[in-house]
C-alpha positions in Angstrom: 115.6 63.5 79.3 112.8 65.2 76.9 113.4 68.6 76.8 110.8 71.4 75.0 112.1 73.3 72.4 111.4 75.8 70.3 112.4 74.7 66.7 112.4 77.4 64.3 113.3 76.9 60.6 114.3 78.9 57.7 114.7 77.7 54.3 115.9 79.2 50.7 115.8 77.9 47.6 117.7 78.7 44.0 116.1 77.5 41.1 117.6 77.2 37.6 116.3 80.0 36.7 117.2 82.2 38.8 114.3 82.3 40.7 114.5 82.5 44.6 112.2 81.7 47.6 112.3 81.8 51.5 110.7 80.3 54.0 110.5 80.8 57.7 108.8 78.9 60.4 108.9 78.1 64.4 106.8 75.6 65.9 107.0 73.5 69.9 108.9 70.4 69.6 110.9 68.1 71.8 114.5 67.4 72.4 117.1 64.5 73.8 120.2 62.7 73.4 120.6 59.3 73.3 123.1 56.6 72.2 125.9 59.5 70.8 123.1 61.1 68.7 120.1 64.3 69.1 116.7 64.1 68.2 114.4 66.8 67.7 110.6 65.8 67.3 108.0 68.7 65.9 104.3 69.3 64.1 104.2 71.1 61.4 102.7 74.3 62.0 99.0 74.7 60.5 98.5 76.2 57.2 102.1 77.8 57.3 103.9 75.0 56.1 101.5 72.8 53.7 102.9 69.9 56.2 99.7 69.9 58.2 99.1 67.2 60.2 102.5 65.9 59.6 105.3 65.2 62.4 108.9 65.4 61.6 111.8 63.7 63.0 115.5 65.0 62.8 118.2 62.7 63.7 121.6 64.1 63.8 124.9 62.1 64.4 128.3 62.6 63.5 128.5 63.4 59.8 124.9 62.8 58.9 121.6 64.6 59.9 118.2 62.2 58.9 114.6 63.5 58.0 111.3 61.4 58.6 108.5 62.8 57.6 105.2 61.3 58.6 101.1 62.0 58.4 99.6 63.6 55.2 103.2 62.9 53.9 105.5 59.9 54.2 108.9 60.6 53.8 112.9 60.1 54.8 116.1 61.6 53.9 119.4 61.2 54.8 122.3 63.9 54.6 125.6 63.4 54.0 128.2 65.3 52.7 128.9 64.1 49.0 126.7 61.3 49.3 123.2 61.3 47.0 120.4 59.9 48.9 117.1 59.1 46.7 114.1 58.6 48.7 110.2 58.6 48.1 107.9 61.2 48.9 104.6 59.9 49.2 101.8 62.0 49.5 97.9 61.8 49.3 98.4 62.7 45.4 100.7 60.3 44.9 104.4 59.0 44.8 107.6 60.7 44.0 111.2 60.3 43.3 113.5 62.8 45.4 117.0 63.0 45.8 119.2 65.1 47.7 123.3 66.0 47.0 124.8 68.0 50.0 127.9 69.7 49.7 127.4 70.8 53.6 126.1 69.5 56.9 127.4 71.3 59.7 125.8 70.4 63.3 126.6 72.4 66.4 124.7 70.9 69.0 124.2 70.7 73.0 122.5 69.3 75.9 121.0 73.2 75.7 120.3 73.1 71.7 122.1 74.6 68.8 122.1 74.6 65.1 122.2 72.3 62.3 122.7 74.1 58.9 122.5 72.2 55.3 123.5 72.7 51.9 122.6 70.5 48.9 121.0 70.2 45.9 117.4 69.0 45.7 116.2 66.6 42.5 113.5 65.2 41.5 113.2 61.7 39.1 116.9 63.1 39.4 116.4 66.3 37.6 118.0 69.2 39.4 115.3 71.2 40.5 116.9 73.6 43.0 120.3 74.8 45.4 119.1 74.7 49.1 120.3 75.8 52.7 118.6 75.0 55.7 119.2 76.4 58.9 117.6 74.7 61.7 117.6 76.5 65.4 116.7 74.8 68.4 116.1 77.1 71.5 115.4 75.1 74.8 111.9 76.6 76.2 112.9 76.9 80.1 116.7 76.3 80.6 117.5 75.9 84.0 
C-alpha cells in the first residue's frame, strides 16, 4: 500500500579545494514495500532544486540504494558500498559521464519511514569532483 510521505533531503558537498556547500530540501512523495525492497517516489521541488519538472525514484534493498532520475534530466545511479557505478546524466544541454564511489550506505527503514544516509565520492569523465553525504528522511504524512 502507497503511502504519502514527506521526503525531505539534505545534501553537502567537499570539493578539492576545500570549498563546501549544503543543500536542503522537502517535497510530497509516495511510499511502499514490495518484493523485500522500499520505494520512495517524489517531484522535485520548483526552482529550489534546478530538477524542475523531474521525478525521482529511490529504490533501496539490502546493501544497495538506486537513483532514477527522469524529465528535464535522465538519469540512474546505483550505490554500493566499494563498488564504482558510472552512469550518464543526460540533460537538455547535453550528455555526461558520472560516477559515484561510496564508502557508506546505511538504510534504516519501516513500514512507517526512516532514513537512508550515503557517503561517496562523486566524478565526473572520472575526475574526482567532490566528497558527498546524503541524508534522506522520510516522514509518513498521516500515520495511523
Amino acid at each position: 500500500m502507497q503511502k504519502r510521505v514527506t521526503v525531505q533531503i539534505l545534501g553537502r558537498q567537499k570539493y578539492q579545494e576545500g570549498q563546501e556547500d549544503q543543500q536542503e530540501l522537502s517535497a510530497p512523495g509516495t511510499y511502499y514495500e514490495r518484493n523485500a525492497a522500499f520505494y520512495v517516489v517524489y517531484k522535485e521541488p520548483e526552482s529550489t532544486s534546478g530538477f524542475e519538472g523531474v521525478t525521482t525514484f529511490l529504490t533501496i534493498k539490502k546493501g544497495s540504494v538506486t537513483l532514477n532520475r527522469k524529465g528535464a534530466v535522465d538519469l540512474a545511479q546505483e550505490f554500493r558500498v566499494g563498488v564504482r557505478n558510472r552512469c550518464s546524466y543526460t540533460t537538455c544541454y547535453g550528455k555526461i559521464w558520472l560516477s559515484v564511489l561510496p564508502q557508506r550506505v546505511e538504510c534504516d527503514l519501516t513500514a512507517q519511514g526512516g532514513r537512508i544516509s550515503l557517503e561517496y565520492d562523486l566524478f565526473v569523465d572520472d575526475n574526482f569532483v567532490s566528497h558527498n553525504l546524503l541524508l534522506v528522511t522520510i516522514k509518513e504524512d498521516n500515520p495511523q
